[in-house]
C-alpha positions as CSV (number, residue, x, y, z in Angstrom):
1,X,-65.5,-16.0,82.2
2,X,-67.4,-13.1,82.5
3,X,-71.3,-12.3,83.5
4,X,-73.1,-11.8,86.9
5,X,-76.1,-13.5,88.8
6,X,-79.6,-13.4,87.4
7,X,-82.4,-15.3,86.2
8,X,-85.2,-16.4,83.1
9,X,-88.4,-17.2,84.2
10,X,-89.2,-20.0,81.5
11,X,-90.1,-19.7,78.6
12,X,-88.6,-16.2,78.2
13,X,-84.9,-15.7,76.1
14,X,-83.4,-12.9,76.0
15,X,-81.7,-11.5,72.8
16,X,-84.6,-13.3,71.1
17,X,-86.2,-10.3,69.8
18,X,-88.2,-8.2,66.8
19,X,-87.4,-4.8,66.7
20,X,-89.6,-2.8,64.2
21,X,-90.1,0.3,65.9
22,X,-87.4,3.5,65.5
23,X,-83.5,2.8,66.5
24,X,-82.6,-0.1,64.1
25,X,-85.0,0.0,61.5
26,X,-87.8,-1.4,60.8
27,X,-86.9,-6.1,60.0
28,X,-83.9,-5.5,61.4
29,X,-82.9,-8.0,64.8
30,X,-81.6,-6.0,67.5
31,X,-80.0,-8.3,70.8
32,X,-80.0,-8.2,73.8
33,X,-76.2,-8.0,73.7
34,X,-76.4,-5.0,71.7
35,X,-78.3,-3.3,74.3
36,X,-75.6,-4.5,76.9
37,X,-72.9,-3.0,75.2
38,X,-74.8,0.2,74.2
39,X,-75.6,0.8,78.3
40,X,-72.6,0.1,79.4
41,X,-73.6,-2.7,81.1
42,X,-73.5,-6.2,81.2
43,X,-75.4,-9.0,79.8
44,X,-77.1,-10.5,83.2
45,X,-77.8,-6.6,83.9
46,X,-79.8,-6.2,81.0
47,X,-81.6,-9.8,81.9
48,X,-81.9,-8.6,85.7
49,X,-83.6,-5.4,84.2
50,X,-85.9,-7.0,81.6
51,X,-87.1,-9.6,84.2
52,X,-87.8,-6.7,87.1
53,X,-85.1,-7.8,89.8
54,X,-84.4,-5.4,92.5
55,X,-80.7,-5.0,92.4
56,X,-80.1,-2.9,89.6
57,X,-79.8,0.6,90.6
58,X,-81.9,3.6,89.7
59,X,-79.6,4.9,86.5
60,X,-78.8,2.0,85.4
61,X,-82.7,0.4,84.9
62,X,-83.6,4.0,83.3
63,X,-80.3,3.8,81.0
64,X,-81.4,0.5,79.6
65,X,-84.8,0.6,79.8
66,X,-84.6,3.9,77.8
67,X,-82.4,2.0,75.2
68,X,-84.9,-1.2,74.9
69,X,-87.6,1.7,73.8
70,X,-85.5,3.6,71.6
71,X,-84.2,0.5,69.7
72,X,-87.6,-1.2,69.4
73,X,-86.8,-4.3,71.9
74,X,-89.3,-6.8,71.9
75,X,-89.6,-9.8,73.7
76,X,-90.8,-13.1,72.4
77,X,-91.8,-15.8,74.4
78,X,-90.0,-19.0,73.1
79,X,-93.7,-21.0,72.3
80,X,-93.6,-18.1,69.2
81,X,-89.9,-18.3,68.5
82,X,-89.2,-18.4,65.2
83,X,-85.8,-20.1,64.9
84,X,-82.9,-19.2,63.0
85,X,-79.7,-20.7,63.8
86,X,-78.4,-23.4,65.6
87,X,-74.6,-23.7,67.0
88,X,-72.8,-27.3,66.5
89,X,-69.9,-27.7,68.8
90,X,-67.0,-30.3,68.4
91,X,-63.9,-30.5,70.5
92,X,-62.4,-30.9,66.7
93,X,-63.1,-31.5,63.2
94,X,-60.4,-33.7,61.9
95,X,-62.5,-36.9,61.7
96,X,-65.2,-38.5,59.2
97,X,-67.2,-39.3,62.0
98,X,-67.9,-35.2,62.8
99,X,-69.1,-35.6,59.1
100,X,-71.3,-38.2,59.9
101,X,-73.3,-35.8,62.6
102,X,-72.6,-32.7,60.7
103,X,-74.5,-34.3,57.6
104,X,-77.8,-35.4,60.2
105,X,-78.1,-31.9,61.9
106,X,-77.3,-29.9,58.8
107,X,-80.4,-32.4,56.8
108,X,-82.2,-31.6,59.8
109,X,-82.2,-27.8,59.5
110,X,-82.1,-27.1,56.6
111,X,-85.3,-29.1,56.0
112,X,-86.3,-26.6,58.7
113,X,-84.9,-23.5,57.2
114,X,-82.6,-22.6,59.8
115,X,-79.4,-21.4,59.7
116,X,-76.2,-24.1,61.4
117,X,-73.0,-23.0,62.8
118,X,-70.6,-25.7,62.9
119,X,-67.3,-24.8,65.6
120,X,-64.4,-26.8,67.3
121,X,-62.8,-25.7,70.9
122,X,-60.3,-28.1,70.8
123,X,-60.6,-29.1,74.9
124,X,-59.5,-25.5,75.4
125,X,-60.5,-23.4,78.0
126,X,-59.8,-20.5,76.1
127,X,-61.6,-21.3,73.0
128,X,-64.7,-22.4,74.4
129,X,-64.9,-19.0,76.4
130,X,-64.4,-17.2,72.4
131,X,-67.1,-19.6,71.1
132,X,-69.3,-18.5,74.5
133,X,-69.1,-14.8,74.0
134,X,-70.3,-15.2,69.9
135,X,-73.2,-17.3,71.2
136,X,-74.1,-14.2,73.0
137,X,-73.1,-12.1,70.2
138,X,-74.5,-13.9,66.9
139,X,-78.0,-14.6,69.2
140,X,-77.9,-18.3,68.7
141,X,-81.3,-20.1,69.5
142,X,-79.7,-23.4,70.3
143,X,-76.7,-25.4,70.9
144,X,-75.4,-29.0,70.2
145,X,-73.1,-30.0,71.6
146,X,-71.0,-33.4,70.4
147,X,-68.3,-35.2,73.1
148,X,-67.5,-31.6,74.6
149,X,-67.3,-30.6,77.9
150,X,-67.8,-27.3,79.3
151,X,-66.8,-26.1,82.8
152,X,-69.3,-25.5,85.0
153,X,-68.9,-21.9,85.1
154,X,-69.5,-22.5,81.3
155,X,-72.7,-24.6,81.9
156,X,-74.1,-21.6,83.8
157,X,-73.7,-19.3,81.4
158,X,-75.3,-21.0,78.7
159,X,-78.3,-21.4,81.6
160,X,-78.4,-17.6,82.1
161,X,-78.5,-16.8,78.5
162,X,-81.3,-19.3,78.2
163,X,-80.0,-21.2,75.0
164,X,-81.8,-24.8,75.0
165,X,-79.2,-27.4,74.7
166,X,-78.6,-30.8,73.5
167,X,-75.8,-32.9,73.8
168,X,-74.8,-35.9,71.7
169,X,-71.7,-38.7,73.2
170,X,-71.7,-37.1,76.6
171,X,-68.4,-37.2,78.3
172,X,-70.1,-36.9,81.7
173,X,-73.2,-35.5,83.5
174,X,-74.1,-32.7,81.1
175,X,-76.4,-31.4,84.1
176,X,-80.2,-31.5,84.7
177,X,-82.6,-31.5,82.5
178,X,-80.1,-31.3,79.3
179,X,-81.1,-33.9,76.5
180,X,-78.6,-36.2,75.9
181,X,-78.0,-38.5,72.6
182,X,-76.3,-41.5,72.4
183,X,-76.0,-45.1,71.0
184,X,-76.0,-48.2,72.4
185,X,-72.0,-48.7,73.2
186,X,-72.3,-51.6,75.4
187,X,-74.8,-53.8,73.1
188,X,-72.3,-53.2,70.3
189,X,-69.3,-53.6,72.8
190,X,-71.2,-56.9,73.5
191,X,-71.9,-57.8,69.8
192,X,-68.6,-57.3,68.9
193,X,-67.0,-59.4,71.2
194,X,-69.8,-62.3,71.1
195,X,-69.2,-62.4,67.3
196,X,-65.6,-63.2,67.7
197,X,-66.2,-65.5,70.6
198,X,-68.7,-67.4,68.3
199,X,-66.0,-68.1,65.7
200,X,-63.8,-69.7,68.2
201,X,-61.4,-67.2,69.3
202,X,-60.3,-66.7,73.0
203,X,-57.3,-64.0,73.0
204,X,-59.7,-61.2,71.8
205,X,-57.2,-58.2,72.5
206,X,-59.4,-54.7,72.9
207,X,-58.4,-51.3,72.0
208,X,-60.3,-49.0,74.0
209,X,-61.4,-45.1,73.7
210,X,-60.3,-42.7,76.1
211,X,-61.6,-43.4,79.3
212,X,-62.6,-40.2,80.3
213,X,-65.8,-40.9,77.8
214,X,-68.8,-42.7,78.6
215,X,-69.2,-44.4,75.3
216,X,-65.4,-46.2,75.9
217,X,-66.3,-47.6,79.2
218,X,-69.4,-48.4,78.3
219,X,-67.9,-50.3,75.0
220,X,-65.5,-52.2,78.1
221,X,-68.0,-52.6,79.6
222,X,-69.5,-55.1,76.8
223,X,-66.6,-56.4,76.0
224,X,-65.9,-57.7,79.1
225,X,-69.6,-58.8,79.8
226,X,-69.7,-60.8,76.8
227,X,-65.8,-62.7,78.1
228,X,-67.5,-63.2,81.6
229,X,-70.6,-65.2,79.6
230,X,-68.5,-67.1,77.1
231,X,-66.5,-68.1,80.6
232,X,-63.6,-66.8,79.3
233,X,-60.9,-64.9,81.5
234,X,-60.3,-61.0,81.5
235,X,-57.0,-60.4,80.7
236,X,-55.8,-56.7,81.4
237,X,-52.5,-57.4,79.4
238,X,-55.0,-57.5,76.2
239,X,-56.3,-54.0,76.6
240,X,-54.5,-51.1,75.4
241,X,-56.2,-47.6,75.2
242,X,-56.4,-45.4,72.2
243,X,-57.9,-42.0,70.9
244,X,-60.2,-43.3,68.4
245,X,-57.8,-42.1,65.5
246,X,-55.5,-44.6,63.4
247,X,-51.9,-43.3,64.6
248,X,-53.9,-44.9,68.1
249,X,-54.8,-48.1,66.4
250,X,-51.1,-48.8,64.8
251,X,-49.5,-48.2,68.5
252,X,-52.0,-50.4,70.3
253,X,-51.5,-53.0,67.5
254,X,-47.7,-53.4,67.8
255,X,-47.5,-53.4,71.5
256,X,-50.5,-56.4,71.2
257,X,-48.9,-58.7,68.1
258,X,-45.1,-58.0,70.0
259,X,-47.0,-60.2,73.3
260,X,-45.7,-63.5,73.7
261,X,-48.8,-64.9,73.3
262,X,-50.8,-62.4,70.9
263,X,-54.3,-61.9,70.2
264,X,-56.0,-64.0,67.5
265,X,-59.0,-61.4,67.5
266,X,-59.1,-57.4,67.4
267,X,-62.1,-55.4,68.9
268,X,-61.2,-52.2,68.5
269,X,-63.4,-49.2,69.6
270,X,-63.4,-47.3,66.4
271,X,-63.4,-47.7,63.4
272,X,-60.2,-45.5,62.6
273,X,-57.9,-47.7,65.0
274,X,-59.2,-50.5,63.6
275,X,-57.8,-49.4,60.3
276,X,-54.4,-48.1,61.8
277,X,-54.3,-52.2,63.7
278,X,-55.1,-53.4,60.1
279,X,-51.2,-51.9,59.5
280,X,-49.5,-53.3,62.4
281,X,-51.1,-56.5,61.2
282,X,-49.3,-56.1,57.7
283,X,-45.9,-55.1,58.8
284,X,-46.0,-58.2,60.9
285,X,-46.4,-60.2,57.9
286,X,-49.9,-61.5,58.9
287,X,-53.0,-61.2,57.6
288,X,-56.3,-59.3,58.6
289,X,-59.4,-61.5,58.0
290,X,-56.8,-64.9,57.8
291,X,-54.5,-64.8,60.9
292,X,-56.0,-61.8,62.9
293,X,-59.9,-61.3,63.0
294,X,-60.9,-57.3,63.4
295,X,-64.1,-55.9,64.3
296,X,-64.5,-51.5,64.7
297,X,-66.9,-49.5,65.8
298,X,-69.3,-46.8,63.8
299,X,-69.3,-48.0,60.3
300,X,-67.9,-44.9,58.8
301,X,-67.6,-44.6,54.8
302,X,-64.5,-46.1,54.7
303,X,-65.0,-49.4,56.3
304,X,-66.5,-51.2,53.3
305,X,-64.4,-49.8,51.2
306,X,-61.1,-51.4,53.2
307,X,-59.1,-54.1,52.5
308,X,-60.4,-56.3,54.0
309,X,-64.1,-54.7,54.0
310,X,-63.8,-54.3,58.0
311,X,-66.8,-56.4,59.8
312,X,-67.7,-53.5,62.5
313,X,-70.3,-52.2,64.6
314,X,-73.0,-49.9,63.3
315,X,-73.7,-46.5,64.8
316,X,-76.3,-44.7,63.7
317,X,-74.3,-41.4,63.6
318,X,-76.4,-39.8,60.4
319,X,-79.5,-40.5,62.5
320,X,-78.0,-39.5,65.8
321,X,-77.3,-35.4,64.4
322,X,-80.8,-35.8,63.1
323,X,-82.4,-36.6,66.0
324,X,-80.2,-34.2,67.8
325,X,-81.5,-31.4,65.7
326,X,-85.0,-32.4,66.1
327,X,-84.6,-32.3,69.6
328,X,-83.4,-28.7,69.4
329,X,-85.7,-27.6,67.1
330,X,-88.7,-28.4,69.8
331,X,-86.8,-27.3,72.6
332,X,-87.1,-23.8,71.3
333,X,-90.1,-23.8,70.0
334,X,-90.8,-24.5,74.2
335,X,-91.8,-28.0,74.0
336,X,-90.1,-30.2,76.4
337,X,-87.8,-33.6,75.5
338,X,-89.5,-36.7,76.1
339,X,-86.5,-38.6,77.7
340,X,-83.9,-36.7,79.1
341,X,-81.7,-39.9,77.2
342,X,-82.1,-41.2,74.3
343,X,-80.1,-44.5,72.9
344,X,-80.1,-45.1,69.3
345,X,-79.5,-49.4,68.0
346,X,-76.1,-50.7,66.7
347,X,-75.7,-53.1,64.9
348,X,-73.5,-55.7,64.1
349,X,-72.3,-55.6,60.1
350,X,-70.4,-58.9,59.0
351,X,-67.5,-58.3,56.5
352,X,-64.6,-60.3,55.5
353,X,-62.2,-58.8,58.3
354,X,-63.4,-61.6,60.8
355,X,-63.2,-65.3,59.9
356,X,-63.3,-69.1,62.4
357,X,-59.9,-69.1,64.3
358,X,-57.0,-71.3,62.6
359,X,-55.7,-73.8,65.1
């Protein structure tokens, strides 16, 4: 990762910038980057100089400075930023529930007129520094981020180019003063389990999310509340950790129904292993809804349309990239977030995949 030290005083961004006057003609947007690469210098050198620090030398303030005249450079504070585009980051794209926040931000702005670019880093360190420098390079205004993490290094970048930014399904501390968005994973963890408890079932086996994510362990979490209530025992040999996708779902189930003493009842932490346990269940000759209850998690499009119609936990996912976006929007426009956390409801949705245990 490249840049140097330096600092914004709020409410200033640089590469947000009108340039009408001779160099680039007159409508067109010249960035700060531009000017960077124009002075031979770097990006926190041209921040440094717009924002008067001492420890630039002589040559180098006149080169730039020079430059930001002859290419029109004019600075906007971000109270009269007019916003054009907004960066939506995904550690991947391969599953309906990106859709699902995709289809709230991209509602969101272009209600708003603004411009969205969707991108995936895949978890790698080298891909996230790519997507970094065409932040810097396309000029974004702000960024939304969904269940990625960036290194800290990373994180201060993104504070020295002074992009507001918004993260939905932390996987951690996304650092001070970030917005974060999120849904109620332990109520629904809770609501699940409770539902299955209420129709008589004891060995509720659990197929959890990665651990390294806030929303699985606070799913657990509920799970294992709602056992502890009921007065029913925790039993680690029940719980088998998945990736939230159906390849996930079919392993966990086969290592559950091959127990001596199986499950009678599935909470699974997403919807998509839900639907790869619904196989296991079949090639064991059982049936989902009959001799194994199953509950998911997030109510993606395909849930009601499975067979059985899988009974699963709502997450407001549309509504979540909305408010996301919404958040973003003000941010820029220099208001400030009223919560740095904000939980959107689950809720419970009854199909036929659960039914009263069968002695």
């Amino acid at each position: 990762m490249t840049g140097g030290s330096g600092s914004f005083r709020k409410g200033e961004r640089v590469g947000a910038i009108d340039a009408t006057a001779s160099g680039e003609g007159s409508g067109k947007r010249v960035t700060a980057a531009q000017i960077a690469r124009e002075a031979g210098v770097s990006l926190p050198t041209v921040s440094r100089v717009l924002n008067g620090h001492a420890d630039v030398s002589p040559e180098t303030r006149e080169r730039v400075e020079r430059l930001l005249l002859q290419r029109g450079y004019r600075r906007r504070t971000r109270q009269r930023q007019t916003v054009r585009l907004i960066d939506l980051v995904f550690p991947d794209l391969d599953s309906p529930w990106a859709v699902e926040i995709i289809r709230g931000v991209e509602e969101t702005t272009h209600a708003a007129s603004v411009g969205c670019v969707v991108s995936a880093i895949h978890g790698q360190f080298e891909s996230a520094r790519q997507w970094l420098q065409n932040v810097r390079e396309r000029d974004c205004d702000a960024v939304i981020f969904v269940t990625s993490h960036l290194e800290p290094e990373q994180q201060r970048e993104l504070r020295k180019l002074d992009v507001p930014t918004v993260v939905v399904d932390p996987t951690g501390s996304p650092g001070a003063g970030v917005p974060t968005i999120g849904a109620t994973n332990w109520a629904g963890g809770l609501s699940a389990t409770q539902h299955l408890l209420a129709l008589g079932h004891r060995r509720i086996g659990l197929i959890a999310g990665p651990q390294r994510l806030l929303c699985s362990r606070a799913r657990l979490d509920g799970y294992r509340s709602a056992l502890e209530s009921a007065g029913v025992g925790f039993d680690p040999e029940l719980i088998v950790e998945g990736d939230f996708y159906h390849e996930s779902g079919f392993a966990a189930g086969r290592t559950l129904l091959d127990l001596d003493d199986p499950p009678t009842a599935l909470f699974a932490s997403s919807d998509q292993m839900a639907l790869g346990f619904y196989e296991a269940v079949r090639r064991t000759g059982r049936r989902v809804g009959e001799d194994v209850s199953v509950v998911g998690f997030d109510d993606l499009p395909e849930a009601q349309w499975s067979s059985p119609p899988l009974t699963t936990v709502r997450q407001p996912l549309v509504e979540m990239g909305r408010l996301a976006a919404r958040t973003a929007l003000r941010l820029v426009q220099g208001e400030t977030s009223e919560s740095s956390r904000v939980e959107l409801a689950t809720e419970l949705v009854v199909r036929n995949s659960t039914a009263p245990r069968t002695p």
